[in-house]
C-alpha positions as CSV (number, residue, x, y, z in Angstrom):
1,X,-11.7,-2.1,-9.6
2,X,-11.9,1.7,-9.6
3,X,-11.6,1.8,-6.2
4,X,-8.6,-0.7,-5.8
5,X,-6.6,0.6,-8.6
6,X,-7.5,4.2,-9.7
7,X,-6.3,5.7,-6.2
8,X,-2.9,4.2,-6.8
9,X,-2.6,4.8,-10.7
10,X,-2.6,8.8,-10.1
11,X,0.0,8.7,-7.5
12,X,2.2,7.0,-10.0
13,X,1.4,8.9,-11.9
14,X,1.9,12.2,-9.7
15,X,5.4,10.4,-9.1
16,X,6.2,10.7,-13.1
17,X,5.9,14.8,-12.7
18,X,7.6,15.2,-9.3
19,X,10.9,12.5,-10.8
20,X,10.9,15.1,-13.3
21,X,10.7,18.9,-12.2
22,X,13.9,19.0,-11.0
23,X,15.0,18.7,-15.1
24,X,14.4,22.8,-15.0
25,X,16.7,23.1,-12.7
26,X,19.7,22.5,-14.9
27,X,18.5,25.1,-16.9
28,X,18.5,28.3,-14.6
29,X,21.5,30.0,-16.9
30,X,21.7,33.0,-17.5
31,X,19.2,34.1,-14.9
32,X,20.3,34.1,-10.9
33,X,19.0,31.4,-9.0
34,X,16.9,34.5,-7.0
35,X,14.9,35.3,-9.8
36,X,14.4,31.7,-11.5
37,X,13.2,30.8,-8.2
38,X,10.3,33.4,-7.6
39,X,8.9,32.9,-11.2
40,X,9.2,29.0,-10.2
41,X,7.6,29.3,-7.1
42,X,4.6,32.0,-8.3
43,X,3.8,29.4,-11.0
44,X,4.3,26.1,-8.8
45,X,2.5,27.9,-5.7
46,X,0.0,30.2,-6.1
47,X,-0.9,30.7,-9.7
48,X,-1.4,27.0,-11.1
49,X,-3.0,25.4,-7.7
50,X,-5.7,28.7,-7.8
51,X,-6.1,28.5,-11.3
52,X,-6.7,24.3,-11.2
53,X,-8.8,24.7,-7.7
54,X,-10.8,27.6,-9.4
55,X,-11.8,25.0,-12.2
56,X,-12.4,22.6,-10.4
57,X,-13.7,23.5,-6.9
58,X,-16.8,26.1,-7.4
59,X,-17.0,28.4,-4.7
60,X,-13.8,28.7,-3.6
61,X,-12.6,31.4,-1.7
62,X,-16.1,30.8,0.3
63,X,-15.4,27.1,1.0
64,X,-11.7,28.5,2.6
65,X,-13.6,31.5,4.4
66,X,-16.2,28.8,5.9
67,X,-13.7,26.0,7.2
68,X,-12.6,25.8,10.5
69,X,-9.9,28.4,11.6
70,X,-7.0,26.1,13.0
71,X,-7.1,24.0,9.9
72,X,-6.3,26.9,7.8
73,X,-3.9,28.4,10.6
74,X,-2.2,24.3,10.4
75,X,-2.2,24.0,7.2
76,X,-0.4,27.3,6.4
77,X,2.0,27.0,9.0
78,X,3.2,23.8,8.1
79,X,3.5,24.7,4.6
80,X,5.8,28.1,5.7
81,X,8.1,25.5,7.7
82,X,8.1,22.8,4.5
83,X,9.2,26.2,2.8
84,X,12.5,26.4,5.2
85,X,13.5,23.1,5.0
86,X,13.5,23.3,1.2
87,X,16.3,26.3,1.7
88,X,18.3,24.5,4.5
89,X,18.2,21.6,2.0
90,X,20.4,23.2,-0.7
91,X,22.7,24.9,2.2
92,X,23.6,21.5,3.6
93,X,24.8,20.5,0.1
94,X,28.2,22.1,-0.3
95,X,29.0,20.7,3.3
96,X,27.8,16.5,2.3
97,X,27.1,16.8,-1.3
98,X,23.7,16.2,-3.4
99,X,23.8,12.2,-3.3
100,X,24.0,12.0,0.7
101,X,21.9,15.0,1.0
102,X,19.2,13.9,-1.3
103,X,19.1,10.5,0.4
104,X,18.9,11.9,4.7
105,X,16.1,14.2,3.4
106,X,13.8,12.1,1.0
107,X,14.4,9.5,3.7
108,X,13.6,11.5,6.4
109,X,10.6,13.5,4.3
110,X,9.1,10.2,3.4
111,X,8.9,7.9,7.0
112,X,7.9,11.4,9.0
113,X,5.6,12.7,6.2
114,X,3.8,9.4,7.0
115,X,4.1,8.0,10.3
116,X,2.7,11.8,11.9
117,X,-0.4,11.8,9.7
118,X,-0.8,8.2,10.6
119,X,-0.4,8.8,14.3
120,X,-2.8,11.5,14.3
121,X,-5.7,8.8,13.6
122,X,-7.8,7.8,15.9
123,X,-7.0,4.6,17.1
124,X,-4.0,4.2,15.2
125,X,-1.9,1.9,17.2
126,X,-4.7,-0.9,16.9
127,X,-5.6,-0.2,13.2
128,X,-4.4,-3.1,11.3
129,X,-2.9,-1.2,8.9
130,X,-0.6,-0.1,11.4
131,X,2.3,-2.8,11.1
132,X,2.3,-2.8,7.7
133,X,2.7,0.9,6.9
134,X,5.6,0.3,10.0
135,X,7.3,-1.9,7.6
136,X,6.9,-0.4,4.5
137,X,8.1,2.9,5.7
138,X,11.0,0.9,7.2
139,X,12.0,-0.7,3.7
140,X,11.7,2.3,2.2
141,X,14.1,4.5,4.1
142,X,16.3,1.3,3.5
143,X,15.7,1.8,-0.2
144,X,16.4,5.4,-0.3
145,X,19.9,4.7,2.0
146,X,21.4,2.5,-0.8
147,X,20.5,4.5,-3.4
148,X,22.3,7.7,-1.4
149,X,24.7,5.2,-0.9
150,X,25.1,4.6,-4.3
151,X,25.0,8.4,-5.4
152,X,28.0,8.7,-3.3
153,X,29.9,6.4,-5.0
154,X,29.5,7.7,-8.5
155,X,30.6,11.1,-7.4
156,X,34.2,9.3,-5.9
157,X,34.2,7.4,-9.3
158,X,33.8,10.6,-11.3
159,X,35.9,12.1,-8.4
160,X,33.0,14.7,-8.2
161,X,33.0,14.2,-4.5
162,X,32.1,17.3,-3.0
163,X,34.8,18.4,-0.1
164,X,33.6,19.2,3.3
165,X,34.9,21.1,6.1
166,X,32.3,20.5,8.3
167,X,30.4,17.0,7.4
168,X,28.7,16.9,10.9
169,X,27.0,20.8,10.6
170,X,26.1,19.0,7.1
171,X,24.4,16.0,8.2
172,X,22.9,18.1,11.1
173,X,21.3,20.5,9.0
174,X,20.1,17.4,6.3
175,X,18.5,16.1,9.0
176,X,16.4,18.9,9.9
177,X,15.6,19.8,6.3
178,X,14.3,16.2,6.0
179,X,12.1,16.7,9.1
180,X,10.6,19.8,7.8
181,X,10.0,18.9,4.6
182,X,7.5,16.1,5.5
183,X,5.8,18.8,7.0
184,X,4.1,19.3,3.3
185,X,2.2,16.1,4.0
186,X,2.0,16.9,7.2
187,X,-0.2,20.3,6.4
188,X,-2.0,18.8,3.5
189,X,-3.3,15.7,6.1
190,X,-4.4,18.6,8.9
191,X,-6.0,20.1,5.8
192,X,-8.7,17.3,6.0
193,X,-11.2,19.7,7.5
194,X,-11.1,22.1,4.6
195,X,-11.7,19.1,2.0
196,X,-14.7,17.9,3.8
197,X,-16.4,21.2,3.9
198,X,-15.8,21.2,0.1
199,X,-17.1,17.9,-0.3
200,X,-20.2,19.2,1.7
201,X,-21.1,22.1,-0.5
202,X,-21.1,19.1,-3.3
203,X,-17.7,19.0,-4.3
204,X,-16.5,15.7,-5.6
205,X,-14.1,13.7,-3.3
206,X,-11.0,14.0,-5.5
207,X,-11.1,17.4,-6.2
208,X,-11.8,18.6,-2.9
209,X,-8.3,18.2,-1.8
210,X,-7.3,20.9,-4.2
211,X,-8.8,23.5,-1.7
212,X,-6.6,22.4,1.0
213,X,-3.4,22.6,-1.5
214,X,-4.4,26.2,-1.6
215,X,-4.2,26.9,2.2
216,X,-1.2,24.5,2.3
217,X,1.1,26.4,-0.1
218,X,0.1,30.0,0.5
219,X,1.7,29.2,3.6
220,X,4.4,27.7,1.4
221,X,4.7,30.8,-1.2
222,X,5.1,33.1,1.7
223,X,8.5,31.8,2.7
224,X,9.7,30.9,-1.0
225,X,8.8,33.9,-2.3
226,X,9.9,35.9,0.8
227,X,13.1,33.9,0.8
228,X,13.8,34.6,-3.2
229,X,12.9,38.6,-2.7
230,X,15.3,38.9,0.1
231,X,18.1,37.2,-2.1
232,X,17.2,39.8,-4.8
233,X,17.7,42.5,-2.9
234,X,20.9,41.2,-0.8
235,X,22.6,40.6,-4.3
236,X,20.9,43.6,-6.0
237,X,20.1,41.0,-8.7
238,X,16.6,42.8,-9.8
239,X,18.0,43.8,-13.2
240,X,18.6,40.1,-13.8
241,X,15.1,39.8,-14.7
242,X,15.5,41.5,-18.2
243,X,18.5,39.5,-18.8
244,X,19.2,38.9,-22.7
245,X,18.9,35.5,-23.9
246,X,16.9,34.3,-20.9
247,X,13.3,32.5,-22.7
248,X,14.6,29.3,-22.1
249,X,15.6,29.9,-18.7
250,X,11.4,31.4,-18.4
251,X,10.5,28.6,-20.0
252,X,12.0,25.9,-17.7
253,X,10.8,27.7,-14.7
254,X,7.5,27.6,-15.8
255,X,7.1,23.8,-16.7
256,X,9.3,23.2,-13.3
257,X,6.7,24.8,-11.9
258,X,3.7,23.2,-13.6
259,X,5.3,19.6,-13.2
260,X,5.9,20.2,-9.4
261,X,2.0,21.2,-8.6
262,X,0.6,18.6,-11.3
263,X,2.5,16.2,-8.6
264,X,0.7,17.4,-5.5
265,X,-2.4,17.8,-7.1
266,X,-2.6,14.2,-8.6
267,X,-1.0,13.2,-5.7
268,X,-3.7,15.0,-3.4
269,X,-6.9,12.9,-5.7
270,X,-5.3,9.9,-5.6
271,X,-4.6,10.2,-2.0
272,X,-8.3,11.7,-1.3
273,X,-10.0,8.7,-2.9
274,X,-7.9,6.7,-0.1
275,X,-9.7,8.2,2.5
276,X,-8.1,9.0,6.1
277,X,-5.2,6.7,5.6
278,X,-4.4,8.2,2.1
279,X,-1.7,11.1,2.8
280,X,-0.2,7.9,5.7
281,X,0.6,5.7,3.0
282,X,0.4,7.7,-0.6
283,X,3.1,10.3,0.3
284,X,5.9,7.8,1.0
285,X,5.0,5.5,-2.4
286,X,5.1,9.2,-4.2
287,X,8.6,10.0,-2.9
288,X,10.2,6.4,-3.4
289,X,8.6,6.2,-7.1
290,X,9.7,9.8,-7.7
291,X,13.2,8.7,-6.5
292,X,13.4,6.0,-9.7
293,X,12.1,8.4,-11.6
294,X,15.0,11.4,-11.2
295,X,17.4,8.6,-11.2
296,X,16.1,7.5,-14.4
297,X,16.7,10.9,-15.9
298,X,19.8,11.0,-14.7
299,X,20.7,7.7,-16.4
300,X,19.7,8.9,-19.4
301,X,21.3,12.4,-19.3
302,X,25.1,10.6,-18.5
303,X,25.1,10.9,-14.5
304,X,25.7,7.3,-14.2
305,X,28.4,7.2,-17.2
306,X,31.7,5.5,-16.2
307,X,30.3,4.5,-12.7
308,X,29.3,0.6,-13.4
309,X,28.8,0.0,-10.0
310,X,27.2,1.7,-8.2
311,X,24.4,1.9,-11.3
312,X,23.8,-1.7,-10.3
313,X,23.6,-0.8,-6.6
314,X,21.5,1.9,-7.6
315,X,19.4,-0.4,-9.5
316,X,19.1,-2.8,-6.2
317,X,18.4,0.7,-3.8
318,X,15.2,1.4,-6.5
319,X,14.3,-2.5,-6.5
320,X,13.8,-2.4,-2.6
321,X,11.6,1.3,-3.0
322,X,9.4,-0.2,-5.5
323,X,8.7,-3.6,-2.9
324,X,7.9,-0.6,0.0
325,X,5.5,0.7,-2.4
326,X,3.6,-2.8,-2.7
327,X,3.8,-3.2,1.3
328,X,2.3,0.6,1.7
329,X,-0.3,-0.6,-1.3
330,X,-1.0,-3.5,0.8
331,X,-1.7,-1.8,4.0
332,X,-4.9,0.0,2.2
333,X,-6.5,-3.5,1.6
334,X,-5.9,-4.7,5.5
């Protein structure tokens, strides 16, 4: 039973934390976005998954120095370029608006996060699983198009419909955030190497994968952290730090950025007691789960208010995700 369920049961649960880090975000005021953003992104992607892999993964910084070269090289790289598409993702908003941008890049994130990882196996055309992870990928991104859909028609019924002067450079660059933001899954899956060199110096399977996270977002850090300094000193918005008034802003940031690693990391168990095919199927049932979990907070915090219908087409959009999460599930018992 273990086996069957347990696997599944912590990326739901992983899905609970990444539906809700994005509540901090609301809360950036009266710090700049700049400096919100580095304490989020020290917290979310360097200090917690060191501290966490330093608990539970003895030995390290020896385990990283002894894996193979062009895993670590892989997995860094494809982190750095997860970190881009995460900017382009909030410059494309202003051009197509959250609801369609939201939808193009968790769609995009979620069938490309899986199907390179799963193409990347050995013998994956003829794996039986094959068809099935096909078709639950498909219903997802079908899923997480009617839920965009539906995002775009509470913002014309609260006319918060954002105004574009350029929706094709919008949906262009949506697009190509989507692509590199399944690179994350992407890095952690070409991180394999790493988490079997850890499970050879007698580290348990589940935890092992919290020595590739390492590798995976130092690559990640790099370009957040890099991106968020140059913004600080482009707007000369260093003195921001000391802003009065600004604990709760600190204190958001920090959970943000505990919620957002407790996602990977759970994510990164459940998907390690899965074996190969974990990061192939796990990643797009964390992303469609994590959808009805934002959207849930959103219900409750009045985003839906006045909008009738489109909260029941939403509620049809987060139907179809959770039936691609039983299809993925299915694929593992093939």
């Amino acid at each position: 039973m273990e086996t069957t369920f347990a696997p599944f049961l912590l990326i739901i649960f992983a899905s609970i934390f990444q539906g809700s880090f994005g509540l901090g975000m609301k809360y950036m005021a009266p710090l700049k976005w700049e400096s919100w953003w580095l304490v989020h992104a020290t917290i979310a992607m360097l200090i917690f998954p060191i501290a966490w892999a330093l608990i539970s993964v003895p030995g390290l910084f020896d385990i990283i120095k002894s894996a193979p070269v062009n895993a670590i090289t892989l997995a860094m790289l494809f982190g750095f370029l997860w970190g881009i598409g995460g900017i382009m993702f909030g410059v494309c908003i202003p051009f197509i608006g959250m609801s369609l941008t939201y939808g193009i890049v968790m769609g995009l994130a979620s069938s490309v996060g899986s199907l390179i990882p799963l193409f990347q196996m050995e013998n994956a055309i003829s794996n039986p699983a094959t068809p099935y992870v096909i078709a639950g990928v498909f219903v997802m991104l079908i899923g997480v198009a009617i839920t965009a859909v539906a995002g775009i028609r509470r913002d014309k019924a609260k006319n918060a419909e954002s105004k574009s002067g350029n929706i094709v450079k919008g949906l262009i660059i949506a697009a190509v955030s989507g692509v590199l933001s399944a690179l994350l899954n992407v890095g952690f899956a070409n991180a394999a190497p790493l988490a079997k060199v850890a499970e050879g110096a007698g580290v348990i399977a589940r935890n092992s994968s919290l020595a590739a996270w390492v590798v995976v977002l130092a690559g990640a850090y790099i370009m957040n952290a890099g991106y968020a300094i140059i913004q600080l000193f482009r707007n000369k918005s260093w003195g921001t730090f000391g802003t009065p008034g600004s604990g709760k802003a600190y204190m958001w940031s920090v959970l943000a950025g505990l919620s957002w690693f407790a996602a990977l990391g759970v994510y990164g168990q459940g998907s390690a007691l899965l074996g190969e095919i974990g990061p192939v199927i796990g990643w797009p049932i964390l992303l469609g789960l994590s959808l009805i979990i934002s959207n849930l907070w959103a219900y409750l915090s009045g985003e839906w208010k006045g909008a009738s219908k489109a909260f029941r087409l939403l509620l049809i959009g987060l139907l179809v995700l959770i039936l691609a999460s039983v299809i993925l599930g299915y694929a593992n018992n093939v």
